[in-house]
C-alpha positions in Angstrom: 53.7 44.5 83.2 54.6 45.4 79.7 57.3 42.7 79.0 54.7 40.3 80.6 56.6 39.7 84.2 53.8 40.3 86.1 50.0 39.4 85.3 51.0 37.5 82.2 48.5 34.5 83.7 46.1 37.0 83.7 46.4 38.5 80.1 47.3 42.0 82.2 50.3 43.0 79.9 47.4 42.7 76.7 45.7 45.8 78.8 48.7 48.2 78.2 49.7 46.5 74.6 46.2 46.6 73.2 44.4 49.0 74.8 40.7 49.2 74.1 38.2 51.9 73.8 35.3 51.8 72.5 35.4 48.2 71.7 38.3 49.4 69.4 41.9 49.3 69.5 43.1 52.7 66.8 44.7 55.9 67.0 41.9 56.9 69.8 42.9 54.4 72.6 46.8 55.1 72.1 46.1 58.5 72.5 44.6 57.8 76.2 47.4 55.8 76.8 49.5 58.5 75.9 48.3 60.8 78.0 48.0 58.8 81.1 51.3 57.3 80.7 52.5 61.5 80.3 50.7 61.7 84.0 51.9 58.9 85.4 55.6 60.6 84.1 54.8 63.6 85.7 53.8 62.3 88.8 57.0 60.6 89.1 59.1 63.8 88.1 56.8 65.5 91.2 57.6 63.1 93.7 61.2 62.7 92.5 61.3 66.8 93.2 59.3 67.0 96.4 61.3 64.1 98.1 64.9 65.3 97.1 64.6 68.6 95.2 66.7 70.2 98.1 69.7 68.0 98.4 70.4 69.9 94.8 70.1 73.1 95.6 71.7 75.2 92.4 68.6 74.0 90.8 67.0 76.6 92.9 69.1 79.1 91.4 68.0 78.3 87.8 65.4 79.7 85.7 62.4 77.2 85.6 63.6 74.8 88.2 60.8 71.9 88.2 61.6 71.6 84.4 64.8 71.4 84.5 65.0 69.1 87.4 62.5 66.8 85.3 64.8 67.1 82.3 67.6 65.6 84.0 65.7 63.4 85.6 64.2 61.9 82.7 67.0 58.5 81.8 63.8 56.0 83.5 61.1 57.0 82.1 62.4 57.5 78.4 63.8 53.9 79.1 60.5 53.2 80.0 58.9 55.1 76.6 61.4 52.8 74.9 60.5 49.3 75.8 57.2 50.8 76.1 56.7 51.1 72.2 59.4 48.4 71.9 56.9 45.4 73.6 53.9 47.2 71.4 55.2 46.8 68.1 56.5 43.0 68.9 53.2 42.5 70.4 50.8 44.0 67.7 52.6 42.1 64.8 52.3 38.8 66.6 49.4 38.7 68.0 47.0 41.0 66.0 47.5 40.7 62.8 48.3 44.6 62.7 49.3 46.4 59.3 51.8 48.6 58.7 49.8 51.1 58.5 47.9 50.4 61.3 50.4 50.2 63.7 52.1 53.8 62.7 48.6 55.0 63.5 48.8 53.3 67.1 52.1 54.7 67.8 51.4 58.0 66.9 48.1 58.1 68.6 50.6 57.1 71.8 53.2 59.6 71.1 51.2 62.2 70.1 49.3 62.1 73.4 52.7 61.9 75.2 53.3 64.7 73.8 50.2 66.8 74.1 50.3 66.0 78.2 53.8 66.9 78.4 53.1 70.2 76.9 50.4 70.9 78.6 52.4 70.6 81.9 55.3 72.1 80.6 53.0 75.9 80.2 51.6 75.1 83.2 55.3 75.1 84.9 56.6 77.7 82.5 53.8 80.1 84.1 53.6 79.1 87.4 57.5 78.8 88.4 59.3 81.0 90.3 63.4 81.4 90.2 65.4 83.1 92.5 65.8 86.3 90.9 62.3 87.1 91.9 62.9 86.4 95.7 65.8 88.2 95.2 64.8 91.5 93.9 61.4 91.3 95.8 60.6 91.0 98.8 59.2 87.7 99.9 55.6 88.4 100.3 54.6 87.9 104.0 51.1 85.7 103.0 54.1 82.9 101.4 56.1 83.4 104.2 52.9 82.4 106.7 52.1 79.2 104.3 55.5 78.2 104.2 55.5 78.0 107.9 52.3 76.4 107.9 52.4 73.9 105.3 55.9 72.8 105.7 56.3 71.3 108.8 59.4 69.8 107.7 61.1 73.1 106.3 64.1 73.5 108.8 65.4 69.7 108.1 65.7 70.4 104.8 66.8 73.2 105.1 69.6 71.3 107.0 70.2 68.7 104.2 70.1 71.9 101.8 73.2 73.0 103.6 75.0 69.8 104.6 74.2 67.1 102.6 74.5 68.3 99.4 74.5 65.7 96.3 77.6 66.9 94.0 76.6 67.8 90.7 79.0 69.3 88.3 77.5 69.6 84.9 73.5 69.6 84.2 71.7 69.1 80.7 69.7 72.0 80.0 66.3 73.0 77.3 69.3 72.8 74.5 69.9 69.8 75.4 73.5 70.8 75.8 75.5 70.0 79.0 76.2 73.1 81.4 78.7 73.7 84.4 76.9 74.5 87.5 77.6 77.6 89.4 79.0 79.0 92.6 75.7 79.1 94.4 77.1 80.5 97.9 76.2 83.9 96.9 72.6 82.8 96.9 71.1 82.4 100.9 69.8 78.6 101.3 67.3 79.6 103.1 65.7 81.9 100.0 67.0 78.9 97.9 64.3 76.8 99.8 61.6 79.0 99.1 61.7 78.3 95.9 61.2 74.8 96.2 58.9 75.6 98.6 56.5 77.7 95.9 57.1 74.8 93.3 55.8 72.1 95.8 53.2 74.2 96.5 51.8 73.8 92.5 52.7 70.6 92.6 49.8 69.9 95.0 47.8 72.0 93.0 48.0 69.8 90.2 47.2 66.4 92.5 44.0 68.1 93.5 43.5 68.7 89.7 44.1 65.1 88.8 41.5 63.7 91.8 38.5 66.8 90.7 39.0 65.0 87.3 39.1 61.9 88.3 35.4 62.4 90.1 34.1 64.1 87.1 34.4 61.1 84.9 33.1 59.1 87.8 29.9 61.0 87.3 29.7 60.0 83.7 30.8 56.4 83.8 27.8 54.8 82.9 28.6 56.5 79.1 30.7 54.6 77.3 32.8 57.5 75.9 34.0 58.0 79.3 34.9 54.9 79.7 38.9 54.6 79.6 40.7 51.8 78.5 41.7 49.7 81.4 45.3 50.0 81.5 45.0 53.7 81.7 42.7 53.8 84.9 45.0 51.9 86.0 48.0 54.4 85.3 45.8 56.6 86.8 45.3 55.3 90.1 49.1 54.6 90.3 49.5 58.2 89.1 47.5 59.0 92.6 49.2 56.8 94.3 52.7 58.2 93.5 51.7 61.8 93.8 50.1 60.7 97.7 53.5 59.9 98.4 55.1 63.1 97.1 52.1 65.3 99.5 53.2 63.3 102.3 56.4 63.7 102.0 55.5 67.3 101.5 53.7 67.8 104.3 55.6 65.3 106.8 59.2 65.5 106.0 60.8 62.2 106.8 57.9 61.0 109.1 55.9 61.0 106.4 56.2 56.7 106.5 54.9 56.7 110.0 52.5 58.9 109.4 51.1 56.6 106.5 51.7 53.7 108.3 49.0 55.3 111.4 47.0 56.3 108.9 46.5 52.9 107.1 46.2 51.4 110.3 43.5 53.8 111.2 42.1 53.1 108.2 42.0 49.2 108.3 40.6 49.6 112.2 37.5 51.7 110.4 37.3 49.2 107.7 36.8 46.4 110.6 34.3 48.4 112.3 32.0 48.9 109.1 32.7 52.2 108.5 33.4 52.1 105.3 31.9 49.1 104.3 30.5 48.3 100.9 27.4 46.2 100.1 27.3 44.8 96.8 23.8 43.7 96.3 21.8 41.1 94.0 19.5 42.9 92.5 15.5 42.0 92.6 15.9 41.1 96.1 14.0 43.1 98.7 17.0 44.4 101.3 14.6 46.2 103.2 13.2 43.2 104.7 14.8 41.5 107.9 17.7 39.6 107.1 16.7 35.5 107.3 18.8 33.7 109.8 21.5 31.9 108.5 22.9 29.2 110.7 22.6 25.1 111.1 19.7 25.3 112.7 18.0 27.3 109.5 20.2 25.0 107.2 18.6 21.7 108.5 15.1 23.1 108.3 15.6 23.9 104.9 16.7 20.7 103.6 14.5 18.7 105.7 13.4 15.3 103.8 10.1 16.9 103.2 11.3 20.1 102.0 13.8 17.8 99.2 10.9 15.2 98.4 8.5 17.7 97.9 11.3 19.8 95.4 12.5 16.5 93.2 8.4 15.5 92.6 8.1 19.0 91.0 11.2 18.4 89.1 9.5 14.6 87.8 7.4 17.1 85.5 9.9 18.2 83.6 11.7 15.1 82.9 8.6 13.8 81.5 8.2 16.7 79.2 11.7 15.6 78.2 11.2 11.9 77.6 8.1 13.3 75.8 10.0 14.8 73.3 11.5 11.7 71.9 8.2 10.1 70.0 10.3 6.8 68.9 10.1 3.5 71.2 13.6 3.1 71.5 15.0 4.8 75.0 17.0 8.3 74.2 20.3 8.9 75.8 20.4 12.3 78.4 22.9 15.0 78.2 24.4 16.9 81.0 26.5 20.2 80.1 29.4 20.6 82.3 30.8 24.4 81.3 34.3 24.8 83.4 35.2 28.3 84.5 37.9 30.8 83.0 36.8 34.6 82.4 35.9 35.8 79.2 38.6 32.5 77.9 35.7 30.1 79.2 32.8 32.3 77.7 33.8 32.4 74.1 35.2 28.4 74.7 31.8 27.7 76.1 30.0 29.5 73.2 31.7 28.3 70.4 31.8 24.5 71.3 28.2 24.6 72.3 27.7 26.8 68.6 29.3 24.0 67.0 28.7 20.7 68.5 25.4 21.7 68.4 25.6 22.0 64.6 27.0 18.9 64.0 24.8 16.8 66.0 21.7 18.6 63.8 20.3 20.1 67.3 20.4 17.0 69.1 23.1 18.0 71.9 20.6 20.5 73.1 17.5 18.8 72.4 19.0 15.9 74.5 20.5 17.8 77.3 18.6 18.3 80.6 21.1 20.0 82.5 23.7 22.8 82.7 26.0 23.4 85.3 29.7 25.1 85.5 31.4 28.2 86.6 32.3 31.6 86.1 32.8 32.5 81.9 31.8 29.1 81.2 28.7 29.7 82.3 27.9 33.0 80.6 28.7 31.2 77.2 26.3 28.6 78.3 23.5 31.1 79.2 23.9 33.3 76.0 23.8 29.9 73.9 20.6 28.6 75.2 19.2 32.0 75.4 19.3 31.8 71.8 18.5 28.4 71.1 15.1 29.8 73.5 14.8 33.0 70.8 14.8 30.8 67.6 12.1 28.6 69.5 9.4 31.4 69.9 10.4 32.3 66.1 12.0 35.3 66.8 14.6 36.5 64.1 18.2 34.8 66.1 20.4 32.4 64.3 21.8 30.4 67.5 25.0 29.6 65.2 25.6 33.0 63.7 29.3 33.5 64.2 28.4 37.3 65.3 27.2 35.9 68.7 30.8 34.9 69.1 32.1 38.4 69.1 29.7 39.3 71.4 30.5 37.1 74.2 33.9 37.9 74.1 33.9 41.6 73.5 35.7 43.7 75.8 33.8 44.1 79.3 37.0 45.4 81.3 37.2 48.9 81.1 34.5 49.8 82.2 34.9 47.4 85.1 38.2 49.0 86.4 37.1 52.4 85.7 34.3 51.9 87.9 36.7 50.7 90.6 38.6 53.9 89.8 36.0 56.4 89.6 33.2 54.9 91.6 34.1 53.1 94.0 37.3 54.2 95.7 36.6 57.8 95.1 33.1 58.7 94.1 29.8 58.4 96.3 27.6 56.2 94.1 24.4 56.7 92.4 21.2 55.1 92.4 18.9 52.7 89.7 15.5 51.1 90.2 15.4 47.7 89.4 11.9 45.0 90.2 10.7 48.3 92.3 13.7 48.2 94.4 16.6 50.8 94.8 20.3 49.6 94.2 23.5 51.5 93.8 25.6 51.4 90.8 28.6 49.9 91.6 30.7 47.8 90.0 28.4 44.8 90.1 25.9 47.0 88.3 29.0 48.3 86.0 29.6 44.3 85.1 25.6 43.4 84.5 25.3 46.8 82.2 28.0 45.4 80.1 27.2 42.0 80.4 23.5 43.0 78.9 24.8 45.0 76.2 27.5 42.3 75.2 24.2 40.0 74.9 21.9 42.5 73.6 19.6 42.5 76.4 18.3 39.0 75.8 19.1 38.0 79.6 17.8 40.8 81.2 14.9 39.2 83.3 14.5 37.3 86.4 15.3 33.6 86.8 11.7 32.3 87.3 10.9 33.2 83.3 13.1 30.6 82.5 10.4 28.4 84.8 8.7 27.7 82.2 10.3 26.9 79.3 12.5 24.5 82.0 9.5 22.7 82.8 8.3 22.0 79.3 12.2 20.7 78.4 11.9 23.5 75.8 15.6 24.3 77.2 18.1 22.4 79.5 17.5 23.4 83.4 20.4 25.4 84.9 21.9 24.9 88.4 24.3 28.4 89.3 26.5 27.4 92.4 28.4 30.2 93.6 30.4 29.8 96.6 29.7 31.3 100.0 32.1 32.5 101.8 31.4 32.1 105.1 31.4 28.6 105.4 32.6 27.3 101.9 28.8 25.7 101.0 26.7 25.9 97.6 24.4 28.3 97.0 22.0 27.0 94.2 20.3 29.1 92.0 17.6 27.7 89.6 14.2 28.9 88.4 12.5 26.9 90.9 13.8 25.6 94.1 15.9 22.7 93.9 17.2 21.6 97.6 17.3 18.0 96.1 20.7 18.4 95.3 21.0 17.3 98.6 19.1 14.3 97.9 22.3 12.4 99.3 20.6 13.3 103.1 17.3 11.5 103.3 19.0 7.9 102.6 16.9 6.7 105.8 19.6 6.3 107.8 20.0 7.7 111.3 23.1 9.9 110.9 22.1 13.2 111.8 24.8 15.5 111.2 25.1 16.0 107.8 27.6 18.7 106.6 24.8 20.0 104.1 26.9 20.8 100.7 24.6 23.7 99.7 21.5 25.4 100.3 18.6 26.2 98.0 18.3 30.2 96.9 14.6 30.2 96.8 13.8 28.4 100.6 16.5 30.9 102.0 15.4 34.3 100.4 11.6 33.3 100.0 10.8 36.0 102.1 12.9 38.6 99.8 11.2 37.9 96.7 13.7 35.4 95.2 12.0 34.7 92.3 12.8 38.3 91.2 16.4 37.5 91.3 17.9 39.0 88.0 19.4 36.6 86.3 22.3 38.7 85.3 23.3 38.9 88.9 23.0 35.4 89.0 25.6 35.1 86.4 27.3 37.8 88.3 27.6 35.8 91.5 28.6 32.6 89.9 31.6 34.8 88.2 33.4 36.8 91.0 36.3 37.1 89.3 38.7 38.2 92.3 40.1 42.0 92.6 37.7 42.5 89.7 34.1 41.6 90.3 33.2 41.8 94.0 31.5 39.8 96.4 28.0 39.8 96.4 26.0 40.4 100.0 23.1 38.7 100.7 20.3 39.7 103.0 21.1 36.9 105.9 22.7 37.5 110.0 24.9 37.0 109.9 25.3 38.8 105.9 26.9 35.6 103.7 29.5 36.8 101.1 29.9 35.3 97.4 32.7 34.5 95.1 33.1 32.3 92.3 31.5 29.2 92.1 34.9 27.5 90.5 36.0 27.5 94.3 34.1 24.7 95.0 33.7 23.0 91.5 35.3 24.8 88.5 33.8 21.8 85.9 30.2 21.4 86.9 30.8 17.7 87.2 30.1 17.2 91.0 26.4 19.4 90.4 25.8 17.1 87.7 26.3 13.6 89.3 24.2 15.1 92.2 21.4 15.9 90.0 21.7 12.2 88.5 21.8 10.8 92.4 19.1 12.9 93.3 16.8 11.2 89.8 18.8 7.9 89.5 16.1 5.2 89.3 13.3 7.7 86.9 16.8 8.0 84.8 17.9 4.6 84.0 14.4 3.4 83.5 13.7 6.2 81.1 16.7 6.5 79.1 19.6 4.2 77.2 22.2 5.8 79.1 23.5 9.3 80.3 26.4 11.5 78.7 28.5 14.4 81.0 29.7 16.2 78.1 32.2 18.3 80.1 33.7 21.2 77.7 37.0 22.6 79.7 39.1 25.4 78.8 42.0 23.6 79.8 43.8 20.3 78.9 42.6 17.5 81.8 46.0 15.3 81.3 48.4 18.1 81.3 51.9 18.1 80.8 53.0 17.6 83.9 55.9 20.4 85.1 59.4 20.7 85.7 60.1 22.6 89.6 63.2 23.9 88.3 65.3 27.2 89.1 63.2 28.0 92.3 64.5 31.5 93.9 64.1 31.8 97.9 60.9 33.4 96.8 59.9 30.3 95.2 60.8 27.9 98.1 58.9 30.2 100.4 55.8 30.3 98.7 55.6 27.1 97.6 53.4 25.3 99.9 50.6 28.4 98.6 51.4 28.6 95.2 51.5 24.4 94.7 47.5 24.5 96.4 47.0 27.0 93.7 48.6 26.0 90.7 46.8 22.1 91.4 43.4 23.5 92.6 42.2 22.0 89.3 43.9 19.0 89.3 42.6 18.5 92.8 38.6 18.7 91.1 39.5 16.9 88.9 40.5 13.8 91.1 37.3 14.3 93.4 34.9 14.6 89.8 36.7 11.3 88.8 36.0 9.7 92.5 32.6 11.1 92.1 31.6 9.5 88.6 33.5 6.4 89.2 31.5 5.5 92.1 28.4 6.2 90.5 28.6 3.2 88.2 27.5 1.4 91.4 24.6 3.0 92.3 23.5 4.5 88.7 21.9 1.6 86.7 22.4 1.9 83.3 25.4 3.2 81.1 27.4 6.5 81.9 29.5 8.1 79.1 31.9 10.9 80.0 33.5 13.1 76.6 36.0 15.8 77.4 36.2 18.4 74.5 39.1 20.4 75.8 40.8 24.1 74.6 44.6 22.6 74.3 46.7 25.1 72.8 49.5 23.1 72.4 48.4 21.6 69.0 48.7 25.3 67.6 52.7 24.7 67.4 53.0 27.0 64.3 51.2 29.6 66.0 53.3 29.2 69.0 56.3 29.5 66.9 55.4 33.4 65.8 54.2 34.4 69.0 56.6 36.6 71.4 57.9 36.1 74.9 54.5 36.9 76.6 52.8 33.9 74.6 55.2 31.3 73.3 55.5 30.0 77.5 52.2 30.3 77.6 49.8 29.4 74.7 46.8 29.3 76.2 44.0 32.2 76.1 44.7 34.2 79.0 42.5 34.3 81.6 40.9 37.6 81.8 38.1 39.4 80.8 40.3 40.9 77.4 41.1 38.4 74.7 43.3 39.8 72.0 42.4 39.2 68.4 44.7 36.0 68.1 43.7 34.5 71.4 40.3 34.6 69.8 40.9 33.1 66.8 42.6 30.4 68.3 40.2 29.4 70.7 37.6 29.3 68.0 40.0 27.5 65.8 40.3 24.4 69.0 36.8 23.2 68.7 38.2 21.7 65.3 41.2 20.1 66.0 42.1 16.5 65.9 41.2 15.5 69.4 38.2 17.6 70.2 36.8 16.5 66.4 37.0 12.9 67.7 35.4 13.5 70.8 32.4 15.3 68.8 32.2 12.3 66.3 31.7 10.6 69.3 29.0 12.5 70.6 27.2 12.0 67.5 27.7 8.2 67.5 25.9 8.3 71.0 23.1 10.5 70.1 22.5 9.2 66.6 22.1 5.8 68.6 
């Protein structure tokens, strides 16, 4: 992870290389690091000691023998130290603009917590180990004796290995740091020789029950944001459980302890399938008390019957007259749809920023002629926050829409808090309640994501959908279509401030096919009964951004219960919501207008450069027929969006104007020339939910280069026209 050969795609090694805390990267967040990567150290030294401890058995003979054995056991992990502070100090002079100064700071906030865990442990050991001299001279004490037999079910195969299969050792490195010949130990019974390793494994469970008790304690207090670690060190910590798991089997199972995992996962997973230990990750304002709507083809057809659709597109008529309103001149205006692509906190600040400018340079007109938003994920976020504050500065409130502040909101750090709550809360911590539109919820990690979400935004989305009815309806601001993806069955779920089930317009063409494949279905018929209008709009975001292993799926209150992920499943560009909305309006459009624009703005380059498949492993061959569906899922939208539009020109009468203003980071070649090995094979932003200081800069920095400065000119021509 830290020389960027895993997760590099998803900006993970940035997590451990520039941690965060408190929205800051200083002395503070090394320290964390510090200590968790001590832990995580430790951990390893315990398992290393529980596992094989006994095939060295003069170690049992020494004074302090945990610490010792650690000592010697040390070459990995001060490798790992090495390269460690080796990747930060490439990475924070390439990429963040770091002083000298700055970065001593960051490495001896890292070290110094190191240091301060290591010592901590090291007292710990230094008063809690036992050498042989004291089983020697005293007589074991018969309670030990009786724990020993109980807890170490394992103790007479050891013992066996501690007598036959000995690992030779002639010289050990000891607290000088000075190289020692090891003793005769035959004078010393093995079987007193084992009970020292017995006592020491016994404090080494001690201090995994320590770790988890702390571990729940900061669950308690993860709503504040001082206990909110910085993402890579939850993450040491869970693997710091994870190791030390495998040192108390192996402690308490000897060498069965992989079967007995292996049952118990299995048990596990069997629980899991039966609902045990299911979670339900709720939108909040709806009523889950209520019985669950039936959802099935039978409910699907009644809810986008022809009546149902005609009677939702002549509601919809009023706003597009308010919008044609707005233009008092005779000559026809052109109409804007915003097509936001998906890409974590990438697409958010992309999203933002092009929308901030574009915006500026057309003097207002991009939003004043757009009716439409749709998108995916980050892209939609930025999108949101935007026309949230183009909304503000209309009811006269004190918001500068282009204030470049705004822009360090939206991409401000929302990822600690939102693996800390998979840490703490949700894998190990029961979880607490809120009251939201008069209705309980827990707070998971959905509520962990919407908390930071509101603050990043400064609570100026914190309300249900329908109070964006309104302003909608009077074209005030541009109508926004969320899609997120339902699992079950792959279908839309749209979510609007009013009902909008004419998206499947495409049904009620008068034919007599009757088995239409319905590509969505309207939130508002579905959960009328649940109160849908209440539908926070924040988990409406939060829905269309399931960011997988990160967010998690939402449930909704349906039998059977319908599971949500990420609207970019099903159209990561918007474009296909868009030309549905035009089909669904086509003839009021062309009559009313001199044309339509899809201004899609993409955080990634639509004509890529197209791949070499070269040095595959058996690894790559394997997974290839996955990994090539992956790698061309966009490529594949792209193709259908292209299908799509093109064959709209023969149904949609009047022009159609498509502009592309794409983040491309390959015209940032001096920038790619500085970077290190994590960045220079791979310019672009990563996609996460952390964007390091350069990333940042440079995705601001796209909006004005030479292609995306055409395509704005080009928007301007259009609207100026």
């Amino acid at each position: 992870m830290i020389t960027g050969s895993f997760g590099k795609y998803l900006g993970i090694p940035y997590l451990f290389l520039d941690p965060e805390y408190l929205n800051k990267v200083n002395f503070t967040s090394f320290f964390i690091i510090g200590l968790c990567t001590a832990g995580f150290t430790t951990a390893y030294h315990i398992t290393c000691y529980i596992n094989d401890g006994h095939r060295f058995s003069f170690i049992g003979t020494l004074s302090r023998p945990f610490t010792k054995f650690a000592i010697n056991n040390s070459p990995i992990p001060l490798l790992f130290l090495f390269v460690y502070i080796y990747q930060i100090v490439r990475f924070q002079i390439n990429n963040e603009y770091t002083t000298n100064t700055g970065l001593v700071l960051n490495l001896t906030g890292l070290l110094t917590g190191y240091i301060t865990m290591t010592l901590i442990f090291f007292v710990y050991f230094l008063l809690t180990n036992k050498d042989i001299f004291k089983y020697v001279v005293c007589q074991i004490d018969e309670k030990i004796k009786l724990k020993v037999k109980v807890t170490r079910a394992s103790a007479m195969k050891k013992l066996d290995i501690a007598r036959k299969k000995q690992v030779r050792v002639d010289n050990y490195l000891d607290y000088d740091l000075k190289f020692k010949k090891v003793e005769n130990i035959k004078f010393y019974d093995r079987a007193t020789i084992l009970q020292v390793f017995d006592q020491n494994h016994f404090n080494l469970v001690i201090i995994e029950l320590l770790i988890f008790v702390i571990v729940l304690i900061l669950g308690i207090f993860k709503d504040y944001p001082a206990f909110q670690l910085p993402a890579a060190s939850s993450f040491m910590i869970l693997l710091t459980i994870f190791v030390m798991m495998a040192g108390a089997f192996s402690y308490w199972f000897g060498n069965w302890s992989a079967t007995c995992a292996l049952i118990l996962f299995l048990i596990l997973n069997y629980l899991v399938g039966e609902d045990f230990f299911t979670k339900r990750y709720e939108a909040f304002g709806l009523n889950y008390d209520r019985q669950p709507v039936e959802y099935s083809v039978h409910s699907l057809k009644r809810m986008n019957d022809s009546t149902v659709i005609v009677e939702d597109r002549a509601k919809t008529f009023a706003m597009l007259e308010q919008w044609k309103a707005k233009f008092k001149t005779e000559k026809k205006p052109k109409m804007v749809f915003l097509c936001v692509s998906g890409g974590g906190k990438r697409a958010a600040l992309w999203a933002f920023s092009t929308l901030q400018i574009a915006d500026s340079l057309t003097q207002g007109r991009l939003f004043n002629n757009s009716i439409l938003i749709t998108g995916a994920s980050g892209g939609l976020i930025g999108a949101s926050y935007f026309r949230e504050l183009k909304l503000r500065e209309y009811q006269k409130e004190n918001v500068k829409p282009y204030d470049p502040v705004h822009r360090l909101n939206i991409s401000s750090d929302n990822l600690n808090p939102m693996i800390f709550s998979l840490l703490a809360n949700d894998l190990f911590v029961g979880f607490t309640n809120f009251k939201y539109a008069g209705f309980n919820y827990q707070r998971d990690r959905g509520y962990t994501f919407e908390e930071q979400l509101n603050q990043t935004t400064n609570s100026l989305m914190d309300k249900p959908i329908v109070a964006y009815d309104s302003f909608e309806t009077k074209a005030i601001i541009p109508m926004m279509i969320l899609t997120p993806t339902i699992v079950n069955d792959g279908r839309k779920l749209y979510i609007a401030s009013r009902p909008v089930s004419f998206m499947n317009y495409e049904t009620v063409d008068g034919h007599e096919y009757n088995s239409y494949k319905y590509s969505g279905v309207d939130f508002h018929h579905l959960f009328k009964a649940h109160g849908s209008e209440k539908l926070r709009f924040l988990s409406a975001l939060r829905m269309s951004a399931t960011f997988p292993y990160i967010t998690p799926n939402t449930t909704l209150p349906t039998t059977p219960a319908i599971y949500i992920m990420d609207a970019g499943i099903s159209d990561n560009f918007g474009l296909t919501d868009a030309s549905r909305f035009l089909f669904a309006f086509k003839e009021w459009i062309a009559e009313n207008t001199s044309g339509v624009i899809f201004l899609s703005i993409r955080d990634s380059p639509k004509l890529g450069t197209i791949t070499k498949n070269e040095g595959q492993t058996i690894v790559d061959a394997v997974t290839q027929p996955i990994s090539s569906v992956y790698n061309n899922f966009e490529h594949f939208q792209d193709i259908n969006s292209d299908l799509l539009l093109g064959y709209s020109r023969s149904w949609f009468k009047n022009e159609i104007h498509r502009i592309d203003i794409e983040y491309e980071a390959e015209d940032y070649v001096p920038i790619l020339q500085k970077m290190d090995s994590i960045r220079k094979h791979n310019a672009r932003a990563s996609l996460s939910w952390r964007l390091t200081t350069r990333e940042k800069q440079s995705v601001i920095d796209n909006v004005s280069s030479a292609k995306n400065t055409t395509a704005i000119d080009q928007l301007k021509k259009l609207l100026q026209d």
